[in-house]
C-alpha positions as CSV (number, residue, x, y, z in Angstrom):
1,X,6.5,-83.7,-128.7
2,X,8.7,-82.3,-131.2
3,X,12.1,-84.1,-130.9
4,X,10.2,-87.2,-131.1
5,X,10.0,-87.0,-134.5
6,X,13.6,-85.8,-134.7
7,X,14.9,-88.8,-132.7
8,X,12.5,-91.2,-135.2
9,X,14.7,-89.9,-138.5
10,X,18.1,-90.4,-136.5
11,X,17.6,-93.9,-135.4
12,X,16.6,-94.4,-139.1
13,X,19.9,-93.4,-139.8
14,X,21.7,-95.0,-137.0
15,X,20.1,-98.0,-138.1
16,X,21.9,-97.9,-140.9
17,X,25.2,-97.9,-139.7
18,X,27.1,-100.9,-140.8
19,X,28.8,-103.3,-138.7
20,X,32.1,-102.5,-137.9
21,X,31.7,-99.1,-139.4
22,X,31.2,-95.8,-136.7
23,X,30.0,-92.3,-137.6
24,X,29.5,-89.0,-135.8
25,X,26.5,-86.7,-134.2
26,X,27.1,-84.0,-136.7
27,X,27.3,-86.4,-139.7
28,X,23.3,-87.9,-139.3
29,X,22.7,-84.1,-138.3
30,X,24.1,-83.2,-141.6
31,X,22.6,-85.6,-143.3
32,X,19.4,-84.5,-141.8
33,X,19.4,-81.1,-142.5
34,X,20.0,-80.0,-139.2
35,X,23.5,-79.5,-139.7
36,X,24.1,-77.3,-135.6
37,X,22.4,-80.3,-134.4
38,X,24.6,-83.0,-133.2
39,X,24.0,-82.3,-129.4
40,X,19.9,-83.6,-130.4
41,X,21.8,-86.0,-132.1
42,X,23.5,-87.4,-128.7
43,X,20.7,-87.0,-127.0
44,X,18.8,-89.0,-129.2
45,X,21.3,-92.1,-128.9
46,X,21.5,-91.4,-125.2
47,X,17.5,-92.5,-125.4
48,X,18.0,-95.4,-128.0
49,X,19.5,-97.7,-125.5
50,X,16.3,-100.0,-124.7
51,X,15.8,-100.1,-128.7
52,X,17.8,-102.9,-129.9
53,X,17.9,-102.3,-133.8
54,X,20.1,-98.6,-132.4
55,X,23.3,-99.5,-132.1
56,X,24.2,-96.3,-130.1
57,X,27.9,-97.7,-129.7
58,X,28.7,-96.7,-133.9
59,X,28.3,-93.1,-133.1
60,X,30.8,-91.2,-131.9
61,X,31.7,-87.5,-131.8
62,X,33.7,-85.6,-134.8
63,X,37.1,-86.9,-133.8
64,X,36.3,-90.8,-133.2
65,X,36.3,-90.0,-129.2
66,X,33.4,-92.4,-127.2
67,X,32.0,-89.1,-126.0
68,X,29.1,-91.0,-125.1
69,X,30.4,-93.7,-123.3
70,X,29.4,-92.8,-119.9
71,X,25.5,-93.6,-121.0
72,X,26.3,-97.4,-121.4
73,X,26.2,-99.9,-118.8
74,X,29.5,-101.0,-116.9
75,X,32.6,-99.1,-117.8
76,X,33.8,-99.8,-121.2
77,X,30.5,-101.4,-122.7
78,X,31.1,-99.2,-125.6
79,X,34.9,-99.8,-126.3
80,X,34.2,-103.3,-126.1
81,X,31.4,-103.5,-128.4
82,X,33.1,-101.4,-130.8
83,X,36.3,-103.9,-130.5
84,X,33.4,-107.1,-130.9
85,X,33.2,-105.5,-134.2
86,X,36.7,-105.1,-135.0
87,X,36.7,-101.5,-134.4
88,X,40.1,-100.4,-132.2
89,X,39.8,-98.2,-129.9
90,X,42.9,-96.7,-127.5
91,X,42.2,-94.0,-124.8
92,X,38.5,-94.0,-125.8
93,X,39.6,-92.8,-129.4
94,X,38.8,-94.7,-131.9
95,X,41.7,-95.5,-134.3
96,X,41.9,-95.4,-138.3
97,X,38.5,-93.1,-138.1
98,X,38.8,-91.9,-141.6
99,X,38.6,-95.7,-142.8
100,X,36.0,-96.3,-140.7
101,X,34.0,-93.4,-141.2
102,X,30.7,-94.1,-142.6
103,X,28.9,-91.2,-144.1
104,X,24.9,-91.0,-144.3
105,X,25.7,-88.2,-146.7
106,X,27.5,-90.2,-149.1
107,X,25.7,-94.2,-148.0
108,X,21.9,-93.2,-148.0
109,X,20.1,-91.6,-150.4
């Protein structure tokens, strides 16, 4: 299948992402070269959850909301992982994004 090999390169990217750090859909799109792809991107996370080295939690959509939220057990399983890591989040948004914001563009080569 085709986007099994495109959800392979993201979780090589999301596996990347440090602790404590978050990024976005369209940033390991970008950095993929399939820039109007951050929905596959989502949809790839939304499938990473029985892979423990994913940590589906760091990615978030462009404007630091927990868009993805909803695919994690219990209500606020990802705020509070997030917040485990030091991350702050208030109204599912996560705060101080651009200082947070890690970049596969700019971390990987």
């Amino acid at each position: 299948m085709a986007e099994t090999g495109f959800f392979q390169k993201v979780y090589m990217v999301a596996e990347q992402i440090p602790f404590g750090r978050v990024t976005s859909y369209g940033a390991i799109a970008k950095y993929l070269g399939a820039a109007g792809s951050a929905r596959m991107v989502g949809w790839a996370m939304n499938a990473s959850h029985n892979i423990p080295s994913i940590q589906a939690h760091r990615v978030v959509n462009k404007r630091g909301l927990l868009t993805g939220k909803h695919h994690f057990d219990g209500t606020n399983l990802m705020q509070q992982l997030l917040e485990s890591e030091g991350v702050k989040v208030i109204n599912n948004k996560i705060q101080n994004l651009e200082e947070l914001f890690w970049d596969p563009m700019k971390e990987l080569p």
